[in-house]
C-alpha positions as CSV (number, residue, x, y, z in Angstrom):
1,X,8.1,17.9,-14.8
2,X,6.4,15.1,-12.4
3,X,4.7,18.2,-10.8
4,X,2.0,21.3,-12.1
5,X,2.8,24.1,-10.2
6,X,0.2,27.0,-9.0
7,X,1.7,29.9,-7.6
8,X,-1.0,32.4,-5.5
9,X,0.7,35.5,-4.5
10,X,-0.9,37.5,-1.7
11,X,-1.9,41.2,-3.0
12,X,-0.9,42.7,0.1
13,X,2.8,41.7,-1.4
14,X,2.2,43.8,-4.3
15,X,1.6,46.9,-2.2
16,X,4.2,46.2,0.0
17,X,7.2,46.3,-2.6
18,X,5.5,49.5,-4.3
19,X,5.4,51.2,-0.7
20,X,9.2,49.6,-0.4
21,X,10.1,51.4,-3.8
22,X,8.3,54.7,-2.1
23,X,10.5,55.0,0.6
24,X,13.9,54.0,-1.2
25,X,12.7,57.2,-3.1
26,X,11.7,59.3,-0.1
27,X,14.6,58.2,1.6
28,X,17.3,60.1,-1.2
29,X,14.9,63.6,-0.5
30,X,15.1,63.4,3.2
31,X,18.5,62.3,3.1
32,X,17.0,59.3,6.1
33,X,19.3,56.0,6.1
34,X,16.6,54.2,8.4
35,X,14.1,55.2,6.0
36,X,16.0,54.1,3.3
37,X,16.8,50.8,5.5
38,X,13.3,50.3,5.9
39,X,12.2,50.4,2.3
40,X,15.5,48.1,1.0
41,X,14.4,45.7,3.7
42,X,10.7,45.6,2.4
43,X,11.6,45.1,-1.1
44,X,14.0,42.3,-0.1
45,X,11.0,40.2,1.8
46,X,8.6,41.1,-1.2
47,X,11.1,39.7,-3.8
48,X,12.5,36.4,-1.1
49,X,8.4,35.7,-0.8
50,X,8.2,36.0,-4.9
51,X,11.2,33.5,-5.8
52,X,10.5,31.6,-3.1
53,X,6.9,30.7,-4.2
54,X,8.0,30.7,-8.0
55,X,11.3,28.1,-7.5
56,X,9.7,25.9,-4.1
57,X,9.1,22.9,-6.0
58,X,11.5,22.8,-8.2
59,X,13.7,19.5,-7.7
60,X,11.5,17.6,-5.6
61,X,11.0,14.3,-7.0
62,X,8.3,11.4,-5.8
63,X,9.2,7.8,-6.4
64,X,6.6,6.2,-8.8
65,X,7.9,2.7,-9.6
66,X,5.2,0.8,-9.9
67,X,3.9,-1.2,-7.0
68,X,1.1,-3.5,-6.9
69,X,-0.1,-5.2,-3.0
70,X,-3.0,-7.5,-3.0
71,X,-4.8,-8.2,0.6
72,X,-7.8,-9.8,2.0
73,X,-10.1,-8.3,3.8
74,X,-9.5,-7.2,7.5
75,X,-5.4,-7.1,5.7
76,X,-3.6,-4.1,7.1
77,X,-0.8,-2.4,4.6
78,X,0.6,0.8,4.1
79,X,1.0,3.8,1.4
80,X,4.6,4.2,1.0
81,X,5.4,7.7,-0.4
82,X,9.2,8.6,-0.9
83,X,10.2,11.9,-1.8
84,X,13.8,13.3,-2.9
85,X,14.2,17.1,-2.6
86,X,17.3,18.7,-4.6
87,X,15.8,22.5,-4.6
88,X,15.5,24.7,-1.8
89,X,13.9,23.7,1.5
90,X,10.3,22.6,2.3
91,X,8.7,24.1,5.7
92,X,5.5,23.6,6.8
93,X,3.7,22.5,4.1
94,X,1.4,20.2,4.2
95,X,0.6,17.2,1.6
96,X,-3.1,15.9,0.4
97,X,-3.7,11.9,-0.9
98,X,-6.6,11.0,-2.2
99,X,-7.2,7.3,-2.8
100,X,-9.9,4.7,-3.1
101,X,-12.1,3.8,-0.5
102,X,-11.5,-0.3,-1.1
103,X,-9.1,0.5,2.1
104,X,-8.8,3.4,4.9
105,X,-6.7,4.7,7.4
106,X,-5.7,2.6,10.2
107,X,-5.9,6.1,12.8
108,X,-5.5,9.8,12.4
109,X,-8.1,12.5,10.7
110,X,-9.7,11.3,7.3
111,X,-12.6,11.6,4.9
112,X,-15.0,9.8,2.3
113,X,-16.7,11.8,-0.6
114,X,-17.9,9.8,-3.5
115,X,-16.4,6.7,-2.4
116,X,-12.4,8.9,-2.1
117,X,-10.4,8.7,1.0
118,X,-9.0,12.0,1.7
119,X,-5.7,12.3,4.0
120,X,-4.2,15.1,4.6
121,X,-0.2,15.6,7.1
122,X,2.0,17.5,7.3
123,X,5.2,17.6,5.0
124,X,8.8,19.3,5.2
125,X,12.2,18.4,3.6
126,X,15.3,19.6,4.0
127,X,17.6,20.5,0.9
128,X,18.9,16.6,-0.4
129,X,17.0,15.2,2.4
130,X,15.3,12.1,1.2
131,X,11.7,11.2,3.2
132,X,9.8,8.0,3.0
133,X,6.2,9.0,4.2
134,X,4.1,5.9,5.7
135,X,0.5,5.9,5.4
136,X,-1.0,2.6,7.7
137,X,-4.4,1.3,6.6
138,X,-6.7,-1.5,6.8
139,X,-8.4,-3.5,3.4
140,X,-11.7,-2.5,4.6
141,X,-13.9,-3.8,0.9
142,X,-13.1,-5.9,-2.0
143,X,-11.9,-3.2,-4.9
144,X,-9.3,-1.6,-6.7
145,X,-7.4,1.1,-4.2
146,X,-5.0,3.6,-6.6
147,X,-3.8,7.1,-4.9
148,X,-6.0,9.2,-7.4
149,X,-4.0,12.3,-6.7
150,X,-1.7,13.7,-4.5
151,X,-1.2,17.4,-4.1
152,X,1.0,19.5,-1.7
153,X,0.8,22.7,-0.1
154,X,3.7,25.4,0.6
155,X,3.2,28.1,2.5
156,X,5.5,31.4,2.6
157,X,7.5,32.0,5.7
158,X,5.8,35.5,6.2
159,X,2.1,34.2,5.1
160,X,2.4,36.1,1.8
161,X,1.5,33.4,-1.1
162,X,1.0,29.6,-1.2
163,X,2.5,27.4,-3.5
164,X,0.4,24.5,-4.6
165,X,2.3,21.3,-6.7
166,X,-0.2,18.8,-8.3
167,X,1.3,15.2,-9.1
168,X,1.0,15.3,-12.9
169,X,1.7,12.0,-13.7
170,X,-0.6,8.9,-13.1
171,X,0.4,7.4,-9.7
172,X,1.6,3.8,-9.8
173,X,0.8,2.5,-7.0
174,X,-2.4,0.6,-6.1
175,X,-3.9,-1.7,-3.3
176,X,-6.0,-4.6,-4.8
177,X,-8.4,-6.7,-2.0
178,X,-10.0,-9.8,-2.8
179,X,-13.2,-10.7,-2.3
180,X,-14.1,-12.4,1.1
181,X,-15.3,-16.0,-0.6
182,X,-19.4,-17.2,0.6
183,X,-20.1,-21.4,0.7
184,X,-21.3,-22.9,-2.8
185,X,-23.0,-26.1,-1.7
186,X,-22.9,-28.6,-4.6
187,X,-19.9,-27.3,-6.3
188,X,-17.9,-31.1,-5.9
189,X,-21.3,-32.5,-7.8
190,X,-19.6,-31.7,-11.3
191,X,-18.4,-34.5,-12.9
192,X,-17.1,-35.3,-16.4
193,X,-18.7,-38.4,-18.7
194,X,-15.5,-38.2,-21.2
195,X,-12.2,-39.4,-21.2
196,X,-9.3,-37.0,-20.7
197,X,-5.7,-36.5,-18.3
198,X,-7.1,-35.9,-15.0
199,X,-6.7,-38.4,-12.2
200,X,-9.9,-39.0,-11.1
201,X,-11.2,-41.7,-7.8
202,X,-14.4,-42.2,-9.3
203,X,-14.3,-42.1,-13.3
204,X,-15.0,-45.1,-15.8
205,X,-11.9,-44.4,-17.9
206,X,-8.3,-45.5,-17.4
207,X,-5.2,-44.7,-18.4
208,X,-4.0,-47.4,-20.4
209,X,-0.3,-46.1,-21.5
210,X,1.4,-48.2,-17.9
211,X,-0.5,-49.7,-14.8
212,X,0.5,-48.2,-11.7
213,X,0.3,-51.1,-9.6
214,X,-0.7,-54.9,-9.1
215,X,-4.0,-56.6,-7.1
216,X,-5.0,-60.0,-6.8
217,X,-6.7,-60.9,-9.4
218,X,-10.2,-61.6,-9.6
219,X,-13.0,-64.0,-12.0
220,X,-14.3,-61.0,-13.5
221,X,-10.6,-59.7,-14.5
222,X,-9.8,-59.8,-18.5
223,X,-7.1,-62.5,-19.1
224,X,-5.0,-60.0,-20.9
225,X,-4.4,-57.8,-17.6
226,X,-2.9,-60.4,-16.0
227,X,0.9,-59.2,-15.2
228,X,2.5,-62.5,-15.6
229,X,5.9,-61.7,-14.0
230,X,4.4,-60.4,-11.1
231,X,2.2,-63.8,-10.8
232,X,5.0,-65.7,-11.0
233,X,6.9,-64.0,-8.3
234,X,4.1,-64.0,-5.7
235,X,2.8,-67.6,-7.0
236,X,-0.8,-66.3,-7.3
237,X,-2.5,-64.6,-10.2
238,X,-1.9,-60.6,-10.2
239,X,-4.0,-58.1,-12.2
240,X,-2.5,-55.0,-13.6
241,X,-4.2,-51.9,-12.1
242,X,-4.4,-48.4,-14.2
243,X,-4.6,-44.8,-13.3
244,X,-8.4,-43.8,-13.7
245,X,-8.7,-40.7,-15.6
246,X,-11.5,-38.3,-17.0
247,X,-11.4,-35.1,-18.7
248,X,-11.6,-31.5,-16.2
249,X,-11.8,-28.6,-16.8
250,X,-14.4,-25.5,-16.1
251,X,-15.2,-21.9,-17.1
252,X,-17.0,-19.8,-15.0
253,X,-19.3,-17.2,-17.3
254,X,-19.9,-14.4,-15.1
255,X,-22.5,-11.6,-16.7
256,X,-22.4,-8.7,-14.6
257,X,-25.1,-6.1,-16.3
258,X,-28.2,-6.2,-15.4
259,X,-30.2,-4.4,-17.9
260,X,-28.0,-1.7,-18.8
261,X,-26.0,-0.8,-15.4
262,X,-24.1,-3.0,-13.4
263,X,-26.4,-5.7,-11.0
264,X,-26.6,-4.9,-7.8
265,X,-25.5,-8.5,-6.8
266,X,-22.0,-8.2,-8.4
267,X,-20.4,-8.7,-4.5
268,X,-22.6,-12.2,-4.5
269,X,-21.3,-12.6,-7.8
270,X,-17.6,-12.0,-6.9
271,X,-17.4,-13.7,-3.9
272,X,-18.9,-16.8,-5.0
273,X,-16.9,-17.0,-8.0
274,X,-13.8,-16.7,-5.7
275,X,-14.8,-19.9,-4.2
276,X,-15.4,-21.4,-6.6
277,X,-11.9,-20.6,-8.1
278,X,-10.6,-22.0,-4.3
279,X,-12.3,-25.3,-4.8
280,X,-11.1,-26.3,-8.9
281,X,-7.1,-24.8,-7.3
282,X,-7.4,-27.1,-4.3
283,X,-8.6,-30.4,-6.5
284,X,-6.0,-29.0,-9.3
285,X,-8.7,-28.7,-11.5
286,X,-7.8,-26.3,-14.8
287,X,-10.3,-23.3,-14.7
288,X,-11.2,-20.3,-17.1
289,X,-12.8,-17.2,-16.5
290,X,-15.5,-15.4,-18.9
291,X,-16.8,-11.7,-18.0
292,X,-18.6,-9.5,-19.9
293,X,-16.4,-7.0,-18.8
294,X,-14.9,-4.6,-21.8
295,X,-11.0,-5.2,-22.4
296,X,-8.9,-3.9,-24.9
297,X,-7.0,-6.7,-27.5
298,X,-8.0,-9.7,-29.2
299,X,-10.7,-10.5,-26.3
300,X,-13.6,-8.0,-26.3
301,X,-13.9,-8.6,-22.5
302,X,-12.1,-9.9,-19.3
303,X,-10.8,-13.8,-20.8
304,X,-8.6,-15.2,-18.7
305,X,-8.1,-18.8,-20.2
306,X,-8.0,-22.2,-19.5
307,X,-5.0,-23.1,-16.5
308,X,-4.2,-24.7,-13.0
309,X,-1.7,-23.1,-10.2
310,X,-1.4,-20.6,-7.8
311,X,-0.3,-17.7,-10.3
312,X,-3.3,-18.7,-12.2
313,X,-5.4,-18.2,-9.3
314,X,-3.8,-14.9,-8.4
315,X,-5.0,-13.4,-12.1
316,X,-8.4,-14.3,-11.6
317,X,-8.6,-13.2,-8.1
318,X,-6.8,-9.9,-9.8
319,X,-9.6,-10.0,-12.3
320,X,-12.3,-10.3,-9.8
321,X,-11.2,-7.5,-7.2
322,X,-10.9,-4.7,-10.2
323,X,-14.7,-4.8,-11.3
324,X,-17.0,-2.2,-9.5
325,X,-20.1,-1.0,-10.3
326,X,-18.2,1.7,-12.8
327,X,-16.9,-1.2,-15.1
328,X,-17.7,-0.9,-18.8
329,X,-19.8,-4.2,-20.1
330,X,-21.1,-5.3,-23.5
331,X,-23.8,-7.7,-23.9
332,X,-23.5,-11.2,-22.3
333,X,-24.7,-12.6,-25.9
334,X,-21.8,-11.0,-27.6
335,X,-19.1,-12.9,-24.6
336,X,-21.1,-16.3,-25.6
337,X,-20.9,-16.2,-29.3
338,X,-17.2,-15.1,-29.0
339,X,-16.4,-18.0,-27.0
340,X,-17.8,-20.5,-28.7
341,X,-16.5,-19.3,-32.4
342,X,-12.7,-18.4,-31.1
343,X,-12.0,-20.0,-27.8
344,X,-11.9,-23.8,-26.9
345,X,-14.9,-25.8,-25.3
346,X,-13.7,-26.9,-21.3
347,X,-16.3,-30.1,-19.9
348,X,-17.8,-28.2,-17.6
349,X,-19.7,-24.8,-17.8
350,X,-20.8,-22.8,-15.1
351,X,-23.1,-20.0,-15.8
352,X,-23.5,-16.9,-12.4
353,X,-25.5,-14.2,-13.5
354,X,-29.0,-13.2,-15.0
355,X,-29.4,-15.7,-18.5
356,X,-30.9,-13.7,-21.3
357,X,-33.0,-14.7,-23.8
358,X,-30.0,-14.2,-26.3
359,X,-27.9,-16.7,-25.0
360,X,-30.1,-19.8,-24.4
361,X,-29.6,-20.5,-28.4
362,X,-25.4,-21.1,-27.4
363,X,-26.2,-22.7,-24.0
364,X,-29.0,-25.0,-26.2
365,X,-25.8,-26.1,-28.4
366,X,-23.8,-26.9,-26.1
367,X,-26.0,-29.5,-24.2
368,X,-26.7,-31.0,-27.4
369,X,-22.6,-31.3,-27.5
370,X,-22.7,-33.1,-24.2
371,X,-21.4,-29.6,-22.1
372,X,-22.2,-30.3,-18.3
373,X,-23.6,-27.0,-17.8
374,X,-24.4,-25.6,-14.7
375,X,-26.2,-22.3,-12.9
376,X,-25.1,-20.8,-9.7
377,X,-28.1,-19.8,-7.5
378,X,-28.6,-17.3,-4.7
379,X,-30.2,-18.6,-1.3
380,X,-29.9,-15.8,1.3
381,X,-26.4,-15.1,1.9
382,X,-25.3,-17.9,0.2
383,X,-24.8,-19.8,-2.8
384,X,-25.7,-23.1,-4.7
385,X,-25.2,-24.7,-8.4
386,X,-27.7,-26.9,-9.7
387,X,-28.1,-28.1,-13.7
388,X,-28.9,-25.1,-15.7
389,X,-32.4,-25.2,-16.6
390,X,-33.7,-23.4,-19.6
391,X,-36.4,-21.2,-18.0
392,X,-35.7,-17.6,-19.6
393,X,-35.2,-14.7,-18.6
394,X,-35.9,-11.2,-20.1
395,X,-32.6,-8.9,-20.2
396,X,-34.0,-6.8,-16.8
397,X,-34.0,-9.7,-14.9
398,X,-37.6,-9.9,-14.4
């Protein structure tokens, strides 16, 4: 059963059948056929309202296949709600959606309490009539949006009763917005001082496995990069030329709590993070993603690991539009010493958030490893990274 059904019967109807039965009875002492009309007529309405408010419902099927849009904000989507109804006909009722508030109506009567949309329209269905309700609305906040529940209301024909169905199942369908991304100056000042893969304008390091090209060669040139048949065929001295490379690669630690709640900057947090994610997809930079957020599996909190692309971008966006000030943490200690005993080390750390005392000790090990680490900064509505200096701060953020 997809839906839990409440039946309220009006106790008007209870009288009415029992003064029904009363004048079927009368009506054999009296010998009166339109008394005895009367009273076969009232007991017929009485028991059509009963099985009417008992069997409504019955064969009415919603479509829950899962479904999963993703919008910026100022986006404008829709709810799409189909229904199938194989039991007996649906008039005048009238259907209830509550959902998040990450999005709201585009027109039409709604309201907000405690952060829930509430819609309500009108709904009827034929018998095998299939209906495909449209809700329009507009991504108004970066969030998760699910329809929380959906319940709908059938009245009687003759105002005797309501019937009220309750979705029973969890609703899969859900609206996720992104964050609106805020300017972090300095974010193209990280550079790597090893080697790795990455191609890279500016680094020391080159990529010695086949030169990708020839220049005139210069006094300073080693003798052993000369490219001889190229030389010969441009009678002047020609100098192989190699791919510079260094090693990329960063992970954005993100600690949320503040204390023992959620911070009240988690919207600074998110959006900054976002562009930061922009940036390292643009440059095709690999990035990873560390939030002392509580998951379930091998990762005590939101992981999402080292990798480059545009799917890879979607998940952390993903990742980033489903924490709200609701989200379950653990200690930002804990997501540090996790990290560096089970998860690999990337060149470049950047650390958002307030830094404890507990986790200087881990951020103290890696420098000593040669970690660039750095530490993104607020400055009024925007943001900044500069080297992560190791001033404390107490867990409260004072």
């Amino acid at each position: 059963m997809q839906w839990k059904k409440i039946v309220i019967e009006d106790r008007f109807l209870s009288i009415l059948a029992f003064l029904g039965i009363l004048l079927l009875i009368a009506s054999f002492y009296i010998n009166s056929w339109l008394m005895f009309g009367a009273g076969l007529m009232i007991i017929f309405i009485a028991a059509g309202n009963s099985y009417y408010l008992k069997h409504i419902g019955e064969g009415l099927f919603f479509d829950n296949s899962r479904k999963r849009n993703r919008f910026f904000i100022g986006d404008k989507g829709e709810w799409s709600l189909q229904f199938l109804n194989q039991g007996l006909p649906i008039m005048k009722g009238n259907l209830s959606i509550y959902f998040d508030s990450a999005v709201v109506p585009v027109s039409g009567e709604y309201h907000i309490h405690s952060s829930r949309v509430d819609v309500s329209l009108p709904f009827s269905m034929g018998q095998q009539e299939k209906v495909d309700i449209k809700i329009p609305f507009i991504a108004e906040k970066r969030g998760l949006s699910k329809i929380r529940k959906m319940e709908l209301h059938i009245p009687h024909f003759f105002g005797f009763g309501d019937t009220i169905l309750e979705f029973s199942d969890v609703i899969n369908i859900e609206a996720l917005v992104y964050p609106k991304a805020i300017s972090v100056r300095n974010i193209d000042k990280h550079k790597s001082v090893k080697p790795g893969h990455n191609p890279s304008n500016f680094s020391l390091f080159e990529d010695n496995m086949g030169p990708i090209g020839t220049r005139d060669y210069l006094p300073t040139d080693s003798f052993n990069r000369i490219n001889w048949k190229a030389s010969a065929r441009k009678m002047t001295l020609q100098t192989k030329e190699y791919e510079r490379i260094n090693e990329a690669g960063a992970v954005l630690f993100i600690n949320v709590s503040d204390g023992f709640s959620v911070t009240s900057k988690l919207e600074f947090l998110m959006s900054s993070t976002a562009e930061m994610a922009y940036f390292f997809h643009k440059r095709n930079i690999p990035f990873s993603l560390c939030m002392n957020v509580r998951s379930a599996g091998f990762t005590p909190f939101t992981y999402l690991p080292l990798g480059s692309g545009k799917d890879h971008l979607q998940k952390l966006l993903d990742l980033l539009a489903i924490a709200d000030f609701h989200s379950p943490t653990i200690p930002h200690e804990q997501v540090l010493f996790f990290y560096k005993r089970h998860l690999p080390i990337a060149p470049t750390m950047i650390h958002a958030g307030i830094r404890t005392t507990g986790s200087d000790g881990y951020i103290q090990e890696w420098i000593r490893e040669g970690v660039q680490l750095l530490e993104l900064q607020m400055h009024t509505e925007n943001a900044f990274l500069e080297p992560l200096k190791m001033k404390l701060k107490d867990v409260a953020g004072k």
